[in-house]
C-alpha positions, 0 to 999 in steps of 0.5 A: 497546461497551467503554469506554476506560477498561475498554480500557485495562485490558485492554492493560495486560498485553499491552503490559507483556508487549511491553516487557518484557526489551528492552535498548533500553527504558531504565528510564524509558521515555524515547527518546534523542536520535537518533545522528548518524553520522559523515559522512566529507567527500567521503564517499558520502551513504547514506540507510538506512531501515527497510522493514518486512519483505522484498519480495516481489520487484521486479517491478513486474508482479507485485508488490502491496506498500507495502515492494516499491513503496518499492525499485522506486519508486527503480529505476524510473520511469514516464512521468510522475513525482511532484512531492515537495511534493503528488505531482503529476504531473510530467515522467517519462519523458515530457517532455510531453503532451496531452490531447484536448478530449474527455478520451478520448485521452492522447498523450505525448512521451518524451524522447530521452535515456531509457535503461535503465542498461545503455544501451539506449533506452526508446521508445514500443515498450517501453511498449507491451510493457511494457503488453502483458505486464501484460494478459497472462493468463497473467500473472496480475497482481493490478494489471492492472486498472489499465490497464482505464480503457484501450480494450480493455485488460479485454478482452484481460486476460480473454481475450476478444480475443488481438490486441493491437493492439486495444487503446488503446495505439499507438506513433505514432513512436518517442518518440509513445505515444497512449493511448486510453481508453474514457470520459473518466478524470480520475485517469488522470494521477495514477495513471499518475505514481503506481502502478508498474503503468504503469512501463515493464518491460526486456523484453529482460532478461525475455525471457532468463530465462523470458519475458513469463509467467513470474513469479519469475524471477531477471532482477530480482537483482543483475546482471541487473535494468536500471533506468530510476530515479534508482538501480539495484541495487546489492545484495539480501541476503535477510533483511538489505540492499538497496542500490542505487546511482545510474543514470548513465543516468538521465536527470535524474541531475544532479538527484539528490543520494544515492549510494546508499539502503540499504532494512532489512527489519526486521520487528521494530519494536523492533528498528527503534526501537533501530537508529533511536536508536543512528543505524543508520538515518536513517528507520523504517518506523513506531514501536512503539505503545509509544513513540510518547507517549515520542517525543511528550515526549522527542524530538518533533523526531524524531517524525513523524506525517502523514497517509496516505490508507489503511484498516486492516480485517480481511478476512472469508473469504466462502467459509467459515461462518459469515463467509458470514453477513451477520449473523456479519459484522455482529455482529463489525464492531459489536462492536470499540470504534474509539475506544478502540482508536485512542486506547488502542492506536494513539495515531498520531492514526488515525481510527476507520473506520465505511465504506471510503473515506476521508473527504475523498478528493479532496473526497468523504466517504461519507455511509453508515457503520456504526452500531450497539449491542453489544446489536444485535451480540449478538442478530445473533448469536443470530439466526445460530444462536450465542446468548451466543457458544455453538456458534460454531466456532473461526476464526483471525484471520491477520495479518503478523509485526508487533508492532503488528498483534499489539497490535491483534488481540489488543485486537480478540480481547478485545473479542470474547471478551468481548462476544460470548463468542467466541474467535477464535484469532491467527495470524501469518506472515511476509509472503512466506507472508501474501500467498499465503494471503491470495491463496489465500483460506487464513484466516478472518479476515485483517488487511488495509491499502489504501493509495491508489494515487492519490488519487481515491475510485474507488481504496477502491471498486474492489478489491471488484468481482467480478473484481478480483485484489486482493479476496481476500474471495470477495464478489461482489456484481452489483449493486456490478460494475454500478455501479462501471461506471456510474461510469466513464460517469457524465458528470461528477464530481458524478455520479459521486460520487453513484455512489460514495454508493450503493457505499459504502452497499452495502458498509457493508450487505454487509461484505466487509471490517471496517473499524477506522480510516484510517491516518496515517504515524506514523515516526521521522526524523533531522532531518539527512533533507531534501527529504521532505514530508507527502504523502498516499500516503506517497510521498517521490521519491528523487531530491529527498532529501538528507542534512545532512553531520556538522559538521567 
């Protein structure tokens, strides 16, 4: 593996090339003090942060993304929400709830006040269709199985039965939902207050443009979506703004302290850093790599680094040469330097990453990870058919339009031209066009991130199953299905971490995906933001933020 320090030379030109000719990057490199904007008194409090790229779009059905969850999470709500300290589940829609002895039924108690913005109500009903939409087939959601814990629920998603009302979700009365699951799920509650694919959705608005099935349509624009969060959207400009502004519906709205939040789709991270400084935004989505020791010394007070229970990896295209070759995978996953690159490149604080789950989730760790030589990457190598590199095709490596992720990939691309004498290629596409080359499986190589759902180790491992819509690698591995559903069995967690032991060991032997390091949120925030705290899925609920008004 390359030392640091010979790492470290390498990147000195790319990341004088990424600073070079930017009118924000002063002559000493320093970060000035963040702007405060002028707050008119008894004007509306606006929250403005960075988004990272445009969403995909606000369905919560449909959508698979970390920037669209950040705009539907204020638009929607689910049965249970998320406390803001340690996102524990917390009072939603629901307003109760039981649990049966043998963990097997969930009843929840929807409160009467629950209302779409445009007044009408949410009762058990509009869960219940709301679910059956998502497990539809022909809808094709990437996170339907989510809802597969539930009785019968994979079974109506694959088709094998049509009629719904064999599926463990009933509306005992109008504000009673039971839901039945098909063996006892501990993390149940958390990814129900945690992830949008349990949010209700307004079928009464879908039904008018285009149905249950059709994805797209324009029932989420301005004008037409209702909502059932703390906002509602106010504005959706491509490209530039979203905007949405307080639901008089909602039914904690007295809670709420923010008249509107204004979401930035800036790709461009110095862009972002320069809007932070001159006080056009309050948060960034995340800092250049360049600048986060600039903040570290001139404006710590602004610099925020927490924890963020994700992986960051390049997906191998498993239905393409030679990636279908273990021994491809392997030589390319041994030959990328981790610590050098999380020191030299990163600098957040990440973690190199040797397996897929990340260490202490929940009190779980894999004790499997990848070890190995240069030496033994290069005789992989040649035991594949490309001695010294030669006769190896050229492959791309395809990431979303990101500075950072350029960083990255061209680190990694050095490290393995020089390593292993291979040239893969860089490719980058704004995020719309990544997603559906990553669904159509249309790279070689891809940059890929997971961030938990919920916290629980199930959520690293089961994205790898065969079947599951988020995998997008082509692996298939019957013995890694068998026992993702012997885990679900298992009779307690003991048993079923130990389950988990032997599906990260599988994966670190077959190498679906190359780990390189578990994420940490690195971001910039005004001090004046408050109500956010360090969470570990980077979750902040809106409704609990607030603003320091400007001094008279």
């Amino acid at each position: 593996m390359l030392s640091p320090r010979r790492l470290a030379s390498l990147l000195i030109l790319p990341l004088i090339v990424a600073g070079c000719g930017r009118k924000e990057q002063t002559a000493t490199g320093t970060a000035p003090k963040t702007a405060s904007p002028e707050t008119k008194v008894g004007g509306p409090m606006i929250w403005r942060v960075g988004n990272g790229t445009e969403p995909q779009d606000l369905d919560p059905q449909v959508v698979t993304g970390v920037p669209e969850h950040k705009v539907i999470m204020a638009i929607f709500e689910g049965l249970l929400a998320e406390n803001p300290r340690d996102l524990s589940p917390e009072p939603g829609i629901a307003e109760r709830w039981e649990v049966s002895a043998d963990g097997l039924v969930y009843t929840f108690h929807l409160r009467a006040d629950a209302k779409w913005s445009d007044g009408t109500p949410i009762d058990a009903v509009t869960f219940l269709r709301s679910y059956q939409r998502i497990l539809t087939p022909a809808l094709a959601s990437e996170y339907a199985y989510l809802l597969h814990y539930v009785r019968g629920a994979k079974d109506y998603n694959e088709g094998k039965i049509t009629d719904f009302s064999q599926v463990g979700f009933k509306a005992r009365a109008a504000r009673t939902l039971e839901v039945t699951v098909n063996t006892p799920t501990p993390f149940l509650l958390k990814l129900i207050a945690s992830h949008y694919s349990w949010y209700p959705v307004p079928l009464h608005v879908i039904e008018k443009f285009g149905g249950m099935t059709k994805k797209g349509t324009a029932w989420t624009r301005p004008g037409n979506i209702v909502a059932s969060g703390p906002f509602m959207l106010k504005e959706w400009r491509q490209q530039q703004l979203i905007s949405v502004v307080r639901n008089s519906q909602y039914w904690d709205r007295a809670r709420v302290k923010l008249d509107e939040i204004h979401f930035l789709p800036v790709e461009n991270q110095d862009t972002e850093e320069r809007m932070f400084r001159t006080g056009q935004i309050e948060m960034t989505n995340e800092l250049p790599v360049a600048k986060i020791d600039v903040y570290r010394r001139e404006n710590p007070e602004a610099l925020r680094t927490d924890p963020y229970l994700g992986l960051y990896f390049y997906r191998f295209n498993h239905k393409r040469p030679p990636l279908n070759d273990r021994r491809v995978r392997r030589a390319l996953a041994l030959a990328v330097d981790r610590d050098s690159l999380v020191k030299n490149v990163v600098r957040g604080g990440q973690q190199p990453a040797y397996a897929i789950t990340h260490p202490d989730t929940a009190g779980y760790t894999p004790v499997a990870k990848l070890s190995g030589t240069v030496e033994e990457a290069k005789k992989l190598l040649a035991e594949a058919g490309f001695p010294e590199g030669r006769g190896f095709p050229k492959l791309e490596l395809l990431y979303n339009t990101s500075q950072n992720h350029r960083l990255i990939a061209e680190a990694i691309q050095q490290m393995w031209r020089r390593t292993l004498g291979i040239d893969i290629t860089l490719r980058n596409e704004e995020w719309k066009v990544y997603l559906d080359s990553t669904d159509a499986l249309n790279y070689d190589l891809q940059r890929g991130g997971w961030i938990a759902d919920y916290v629980d180790p199930h959520v690293f491992l089961e994205i790898w199953a065969s079947k599951n819509l988020n995998n997008d690698t082509g692996f298939s591995n019957a013995q890694f299905d068998a026992l993702l559903e012997e885990a679900m069995r298992a009779p307690d967690q003991k048993a079923r971490y130990e389950i988990y032991q032997k599906m990260d060991a599988l994966l670190v032997e077959e190498l679906p995906v190359l780990p390189i390091y578990y994420y940490t949120s690195v971001k910039a925030l005004s001090p004046r933001v408050k109500g956010i705290y360090p969470t570990l899925l980077n979750n902040h609920p809106y409704k609990y933020i607030w603003l320091e008004t400007a001094a008279k």
